[in-house]
C-alpha positions as CSV (number, residue, x, y, z in Angstrom):
1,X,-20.0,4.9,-13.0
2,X,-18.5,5.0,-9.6
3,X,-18.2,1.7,-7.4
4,X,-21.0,1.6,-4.6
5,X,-18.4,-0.9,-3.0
6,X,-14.5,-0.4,-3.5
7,X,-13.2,-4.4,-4.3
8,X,-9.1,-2.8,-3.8
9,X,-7.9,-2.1,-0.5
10,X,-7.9,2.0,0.4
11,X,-4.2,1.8,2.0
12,X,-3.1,0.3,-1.0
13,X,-5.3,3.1,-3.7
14,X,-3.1,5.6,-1.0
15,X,0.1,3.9,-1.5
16,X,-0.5,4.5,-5.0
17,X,-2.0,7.8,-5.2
18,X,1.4,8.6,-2.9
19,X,3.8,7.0,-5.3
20,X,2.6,9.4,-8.4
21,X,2.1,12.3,-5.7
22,X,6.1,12.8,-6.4
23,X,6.0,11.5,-10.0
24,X,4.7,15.2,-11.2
25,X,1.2,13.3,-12.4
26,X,-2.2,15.4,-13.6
27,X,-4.5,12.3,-13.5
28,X,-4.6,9.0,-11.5
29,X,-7.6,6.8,-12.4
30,X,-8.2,2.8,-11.3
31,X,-10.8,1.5,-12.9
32,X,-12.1,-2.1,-12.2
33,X,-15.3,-4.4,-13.2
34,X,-17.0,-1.7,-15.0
35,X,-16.8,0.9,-12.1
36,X,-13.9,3.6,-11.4
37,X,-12.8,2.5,-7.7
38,X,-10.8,5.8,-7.1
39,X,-10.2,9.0,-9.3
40,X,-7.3,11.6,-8.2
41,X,-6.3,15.1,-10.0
42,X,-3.1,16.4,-8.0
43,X,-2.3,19.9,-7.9
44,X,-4.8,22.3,-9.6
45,X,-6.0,19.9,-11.9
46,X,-9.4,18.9,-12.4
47,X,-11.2,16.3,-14.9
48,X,-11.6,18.8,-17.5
49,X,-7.9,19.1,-17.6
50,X,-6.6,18.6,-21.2
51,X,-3.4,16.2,-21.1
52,X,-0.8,15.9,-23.8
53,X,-1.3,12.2,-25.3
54,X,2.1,12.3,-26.2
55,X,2.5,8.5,-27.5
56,X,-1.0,7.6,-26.2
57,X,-2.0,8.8,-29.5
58,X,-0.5,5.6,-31.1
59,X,-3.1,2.7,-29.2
60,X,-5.6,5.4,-30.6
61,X,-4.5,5.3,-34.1
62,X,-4.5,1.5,-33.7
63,X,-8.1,1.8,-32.8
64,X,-8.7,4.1,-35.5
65,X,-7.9,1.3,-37.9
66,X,-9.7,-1.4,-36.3
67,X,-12.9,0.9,-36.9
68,X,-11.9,1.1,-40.6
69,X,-11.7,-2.5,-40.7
70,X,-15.2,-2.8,-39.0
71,X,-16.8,-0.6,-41.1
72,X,-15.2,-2.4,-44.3
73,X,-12.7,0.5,-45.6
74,X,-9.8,-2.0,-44.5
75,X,-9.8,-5.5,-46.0
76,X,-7.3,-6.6,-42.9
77,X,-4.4,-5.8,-40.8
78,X,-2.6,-7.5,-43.8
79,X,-3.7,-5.6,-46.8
80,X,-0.8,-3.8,-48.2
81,X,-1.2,0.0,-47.6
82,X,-0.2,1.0,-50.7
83,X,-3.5,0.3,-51.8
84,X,-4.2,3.2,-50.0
85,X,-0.5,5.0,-50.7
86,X,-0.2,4.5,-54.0
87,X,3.0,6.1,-54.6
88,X,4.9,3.1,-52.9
89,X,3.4,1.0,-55.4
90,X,6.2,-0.4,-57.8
91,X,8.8,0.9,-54.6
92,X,10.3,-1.3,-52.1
93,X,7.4,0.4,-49.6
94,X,5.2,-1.7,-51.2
95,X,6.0,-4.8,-49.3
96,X,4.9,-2.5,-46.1
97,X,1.4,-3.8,-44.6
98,X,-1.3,-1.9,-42.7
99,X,-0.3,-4.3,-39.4
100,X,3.5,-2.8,-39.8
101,X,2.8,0.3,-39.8
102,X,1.1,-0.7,-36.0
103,X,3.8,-3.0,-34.8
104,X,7.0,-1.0,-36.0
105,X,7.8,-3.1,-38.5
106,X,7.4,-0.8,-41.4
107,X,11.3,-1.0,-42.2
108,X,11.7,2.6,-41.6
109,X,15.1,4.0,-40.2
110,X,15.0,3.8,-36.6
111,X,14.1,6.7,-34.7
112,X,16.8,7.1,-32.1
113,X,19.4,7.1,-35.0
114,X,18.4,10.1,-37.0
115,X,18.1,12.7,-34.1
116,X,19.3,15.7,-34.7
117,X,18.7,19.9,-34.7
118,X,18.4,21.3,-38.1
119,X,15.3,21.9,-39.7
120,X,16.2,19.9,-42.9
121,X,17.0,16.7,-40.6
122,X,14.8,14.0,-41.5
123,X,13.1,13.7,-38.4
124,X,12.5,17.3,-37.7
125,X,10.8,17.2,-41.2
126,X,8.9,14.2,-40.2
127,X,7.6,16.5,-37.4
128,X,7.4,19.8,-38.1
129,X,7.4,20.2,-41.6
130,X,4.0,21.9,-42.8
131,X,3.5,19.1,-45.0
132,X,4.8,16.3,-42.3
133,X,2.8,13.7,-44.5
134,X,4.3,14.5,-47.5
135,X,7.7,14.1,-46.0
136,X,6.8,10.9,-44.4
137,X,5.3,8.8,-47.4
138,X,8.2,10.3,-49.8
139,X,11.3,11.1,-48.0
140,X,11.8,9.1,-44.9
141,X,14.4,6.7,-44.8
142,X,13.6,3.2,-45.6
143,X,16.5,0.4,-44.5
144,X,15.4,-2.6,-43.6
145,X,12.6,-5.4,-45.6
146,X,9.0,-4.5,-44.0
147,X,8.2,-6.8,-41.2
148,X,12.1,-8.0,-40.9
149,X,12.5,-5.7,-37.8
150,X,11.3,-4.3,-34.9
151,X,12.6,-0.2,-34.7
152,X,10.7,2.2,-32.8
153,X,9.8,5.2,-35.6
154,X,7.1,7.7,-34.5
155,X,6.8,8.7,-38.3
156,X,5.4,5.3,-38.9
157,X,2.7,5.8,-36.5
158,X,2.0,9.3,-38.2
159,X,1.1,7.1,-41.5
160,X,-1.9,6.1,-40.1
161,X,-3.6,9.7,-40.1
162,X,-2.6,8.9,-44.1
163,X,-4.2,5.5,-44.3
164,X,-7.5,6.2,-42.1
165,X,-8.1,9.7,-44.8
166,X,-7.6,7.5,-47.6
167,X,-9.4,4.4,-47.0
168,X,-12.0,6.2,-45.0
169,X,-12.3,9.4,-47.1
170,X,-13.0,11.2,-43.9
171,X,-10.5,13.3,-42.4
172,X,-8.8,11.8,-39.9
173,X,-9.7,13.8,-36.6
174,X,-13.4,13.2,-37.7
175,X,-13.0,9.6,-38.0
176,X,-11.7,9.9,-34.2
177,X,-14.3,11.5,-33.3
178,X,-17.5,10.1,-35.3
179,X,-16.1,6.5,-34.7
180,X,-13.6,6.3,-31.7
181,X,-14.7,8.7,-28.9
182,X,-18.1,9.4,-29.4
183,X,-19.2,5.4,-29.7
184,X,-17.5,5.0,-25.5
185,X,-19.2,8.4,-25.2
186,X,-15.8,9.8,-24.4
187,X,-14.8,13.6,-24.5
188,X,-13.0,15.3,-27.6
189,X,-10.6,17.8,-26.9
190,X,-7.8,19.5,-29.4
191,X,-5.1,17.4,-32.0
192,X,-1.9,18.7,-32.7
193,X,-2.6,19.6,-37.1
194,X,0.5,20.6,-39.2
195,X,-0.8,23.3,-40.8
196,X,-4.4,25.1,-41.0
197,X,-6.9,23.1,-43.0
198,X,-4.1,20.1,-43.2
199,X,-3.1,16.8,-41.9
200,X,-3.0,15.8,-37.8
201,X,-0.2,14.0,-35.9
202,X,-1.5,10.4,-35.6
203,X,1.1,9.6,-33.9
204,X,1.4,11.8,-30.5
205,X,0.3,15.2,-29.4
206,X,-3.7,14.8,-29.6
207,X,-5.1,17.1,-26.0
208,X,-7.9,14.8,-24.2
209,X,-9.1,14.6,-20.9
210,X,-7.9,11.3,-18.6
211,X,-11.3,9.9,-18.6
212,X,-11.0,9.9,-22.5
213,X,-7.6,7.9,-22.4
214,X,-9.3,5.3,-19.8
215,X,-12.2,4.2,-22.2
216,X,-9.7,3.3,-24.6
217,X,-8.1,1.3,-22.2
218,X,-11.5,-0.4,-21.1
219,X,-12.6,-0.7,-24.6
220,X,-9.3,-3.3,-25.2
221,X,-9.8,-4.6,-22.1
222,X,-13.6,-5.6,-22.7
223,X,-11.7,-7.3,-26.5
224,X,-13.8,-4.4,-28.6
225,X,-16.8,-4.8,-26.8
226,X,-18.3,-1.4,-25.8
227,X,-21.9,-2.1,-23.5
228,X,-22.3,-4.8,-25.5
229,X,-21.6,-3.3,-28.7
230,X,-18.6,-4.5,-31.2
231,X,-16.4,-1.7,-31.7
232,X,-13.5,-3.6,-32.9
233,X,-13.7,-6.7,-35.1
234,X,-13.3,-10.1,-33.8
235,X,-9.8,-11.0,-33.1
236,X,-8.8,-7.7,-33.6
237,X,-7.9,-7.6,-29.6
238,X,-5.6,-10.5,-29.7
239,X,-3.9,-9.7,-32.6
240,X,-2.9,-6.4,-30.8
241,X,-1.8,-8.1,-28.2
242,X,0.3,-10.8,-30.3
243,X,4.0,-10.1,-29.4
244,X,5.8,-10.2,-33.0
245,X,9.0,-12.3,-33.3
246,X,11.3,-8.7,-33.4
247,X,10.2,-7.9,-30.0
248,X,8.6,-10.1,-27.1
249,X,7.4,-7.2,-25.6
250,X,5.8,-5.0,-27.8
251,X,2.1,-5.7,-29.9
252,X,0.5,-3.1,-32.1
253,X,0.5,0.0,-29.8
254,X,0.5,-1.5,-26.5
255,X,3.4,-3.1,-24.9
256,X,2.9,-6.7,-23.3
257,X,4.4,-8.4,-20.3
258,X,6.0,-10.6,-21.6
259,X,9.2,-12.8,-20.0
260,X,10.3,-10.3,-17.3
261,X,13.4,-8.2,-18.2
262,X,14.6,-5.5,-15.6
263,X,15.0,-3.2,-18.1
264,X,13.2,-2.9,-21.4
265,X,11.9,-0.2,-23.4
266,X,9.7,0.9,-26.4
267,X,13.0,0.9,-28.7
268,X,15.0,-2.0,-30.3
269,X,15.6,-4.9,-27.4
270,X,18.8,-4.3,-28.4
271,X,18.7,-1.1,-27.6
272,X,19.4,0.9,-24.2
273,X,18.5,4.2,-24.8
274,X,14.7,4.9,-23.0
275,X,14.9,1.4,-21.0
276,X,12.4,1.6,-18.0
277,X,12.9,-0.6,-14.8
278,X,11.1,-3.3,-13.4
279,X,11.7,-3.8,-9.9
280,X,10.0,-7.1,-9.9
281,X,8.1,-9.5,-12.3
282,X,4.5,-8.0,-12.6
283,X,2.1,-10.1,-11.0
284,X,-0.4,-10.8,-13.8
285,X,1.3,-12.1,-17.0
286,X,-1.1,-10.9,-19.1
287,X,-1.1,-7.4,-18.4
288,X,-0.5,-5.2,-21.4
289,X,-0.1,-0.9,-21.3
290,X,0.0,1.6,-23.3
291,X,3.3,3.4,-22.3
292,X,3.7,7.1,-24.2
293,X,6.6,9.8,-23.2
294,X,6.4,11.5,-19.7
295,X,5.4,7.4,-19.1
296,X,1.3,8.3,-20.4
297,X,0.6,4.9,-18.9
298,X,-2.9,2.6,-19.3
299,X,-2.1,-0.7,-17.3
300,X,-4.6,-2.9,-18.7
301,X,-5.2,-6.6,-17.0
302,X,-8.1,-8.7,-18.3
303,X,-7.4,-11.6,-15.2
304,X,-8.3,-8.7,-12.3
305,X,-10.6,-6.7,-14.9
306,X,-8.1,-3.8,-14.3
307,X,-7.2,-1.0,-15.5
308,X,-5.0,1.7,-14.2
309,X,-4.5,4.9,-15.6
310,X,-1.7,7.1,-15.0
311,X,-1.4,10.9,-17.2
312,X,1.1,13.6,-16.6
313,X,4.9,15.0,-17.0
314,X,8.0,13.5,-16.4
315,X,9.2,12.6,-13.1
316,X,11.3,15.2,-11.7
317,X,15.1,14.4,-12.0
318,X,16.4,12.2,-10.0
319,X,13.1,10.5,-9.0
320,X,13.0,6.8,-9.8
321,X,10.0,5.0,-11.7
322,X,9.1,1.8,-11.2
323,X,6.8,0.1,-13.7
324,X,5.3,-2.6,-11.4
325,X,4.7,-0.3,-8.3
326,X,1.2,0.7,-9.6
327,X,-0.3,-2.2,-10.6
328,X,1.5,-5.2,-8.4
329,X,0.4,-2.7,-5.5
330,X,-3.2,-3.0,-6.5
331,X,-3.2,-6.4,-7.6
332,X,-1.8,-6.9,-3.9
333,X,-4.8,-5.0,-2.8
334,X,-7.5,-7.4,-4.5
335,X,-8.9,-10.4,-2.6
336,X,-9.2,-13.1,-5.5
337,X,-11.7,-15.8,-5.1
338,X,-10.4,-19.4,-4.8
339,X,-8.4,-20.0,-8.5
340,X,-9.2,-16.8,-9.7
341,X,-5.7,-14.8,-8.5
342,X,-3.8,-14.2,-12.0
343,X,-0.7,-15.9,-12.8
344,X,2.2,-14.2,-12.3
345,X,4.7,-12.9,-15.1
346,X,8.2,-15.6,-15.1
């Protein structure tokens, strides 16, 4: 529902919508104690507009599972999945839990480090090959102990489309839509599948509209509660959210606040390749996102009951991004009662 009363300043909702005016956005949505406060489409897009998840579809997948659990397919985040993937029993992928193949920490071979153009590379084969699933469970490289790392590997997010189909016994687009979207009443739209008849990308690539991508947000935000309803189990929320000791900065889908770092990214800490700026510390420390390519954003911040969605392309070249802007401009736009104004990020 809309807010009879706006509780953020207008010039400040402006200075925003202006910011991501340049920023080559399709949706800007601000969302706060249970009402959407301001709703902009720039350009010829309209709320029926279908945007490219991109990464976005990994917080979903992450949902995905926390439904399974719910509904008893999943003992726990730390069952082993090759209950589920059996043919990684009696293999050194059978030390991989369901919770690593969430956090990044499945021991797979880092995604940044196996780029490359021909069709039998392993990550163009994680991608694009007709059978991606196959590939992924059988032929992607393994390097490190499960749970020893943190590496950013799309293909381990793609897993989950595996694990949901095989726990569940539903396919895995139904399961989002019988148990993710249509329980927050969001809208369906199109999922990237690698062949007719045959497996989706969990990991990216799933068409939805804005509004779709906001109710997951809210859903996290409310800690699985949806209208009163439990969506996800309890704890399930704050496990998400539970920085692992690879990476300060990055839970099971979402990335987390954190100690402020100028630049940081959704790779290895010790990595510089896809760093985004901070031009500041965020001014609620427990503000977490979702962050996919093209920066898909969802700021999420329980303190303000905020959430700030942001869909679209890349940022033309040579355009800066700024993490903070969006949300320390809001938070700057809220009048807190006395005690209530959340504790800054240090």
């Amino acid at each position: 529902p809309r807010a009879e009363a706006a509780t953020i300043s207008p010039s400040k909702l402006a200075e925003v919508t202006d910011y991501f005016a340049v920023r080559n956005t399709i949706a800007l949505i601000v969302w706060r104690k249970g009402h959407i406060e301001w709703e902009h489409n720039y350009g010829d897009n309209n709320s029926e507009t279908l945007v490219d998840a991109k990464s976005l579809g990994k917080p979903m997948g992450v949902i995905a599972v926390g439904r399974a659990i719910a509904e008893g397919h999943i003992q726990s985040l730390d069952q082993r999945a090759s209950d589920f993937i059996t043919e990684w029993q009696g293999t050194p992928k059978a030390g991989i839990l369901v919770r690593h193949l969430l956090d990044m920490r499945a021991g797979y071979k880092p995604q940044e480090e196996i780029r490359g153009n021909g069709p039998n590379h392993p990550n163009a084969r994680a991608y694009l090959h007709p059978r991606h699933e196959y590939v992924i469970v059988n032929e992607y490289p393994m390097v490190s102990l499960p749970g020893t790392r943190y590496d950013y590997a799309g293909p381990s997010s793609a897993l989950v489309g595996v694990l949901i189909e095989r726990a569940t016994g539903a396919q895995y687009e139904d399961w989002l839509s019988r148990e993710v979207l249509t329980p927050l009443g969001a809208r369906g739209g199109r999922i990237w599948m690698n062949r007719e008849g045959g497996m989706p990308h969990a990991g990216c690539c799933t068409l939805l509209p804005a509004d779709s991508f906001l109710r997951l947000a809210i859903l996290l935000l409310n800690d699985g509660l949806w209208e009163g309803v439990r969506l996800l189990p309890e704890g399930f929320v704050a496990q998400i959210r539970t920085p692992t000791p690879q990476n300060p900065h990055a839970g099971m889908g979402v990335y987390l606040a954190g100690s402020y770092v100028t630049w940081r990214g959704p790779l290895n800490p010790e990595s510089e390749l896809g760093r985004i700026f901070h031009g500041e510390p965020y001014l609620a420390d427990d503000l977490f996102l979702f962050d996919g390519n093209a920066r898909q954003v969802a700021y999420i911040i329980p303190s303000a009951g905020l959430v700030i969605l942001r869909v679209g392309q890349w940022p033309r070249s040579g355009v800066d991004w700024d993490h903070t802007v969006a949300p320390n401009t809001l938070l700057r736009g809220i009048e807190f009662a006395p005690g209530q104004t959340p504790t800054a990020q240090q």
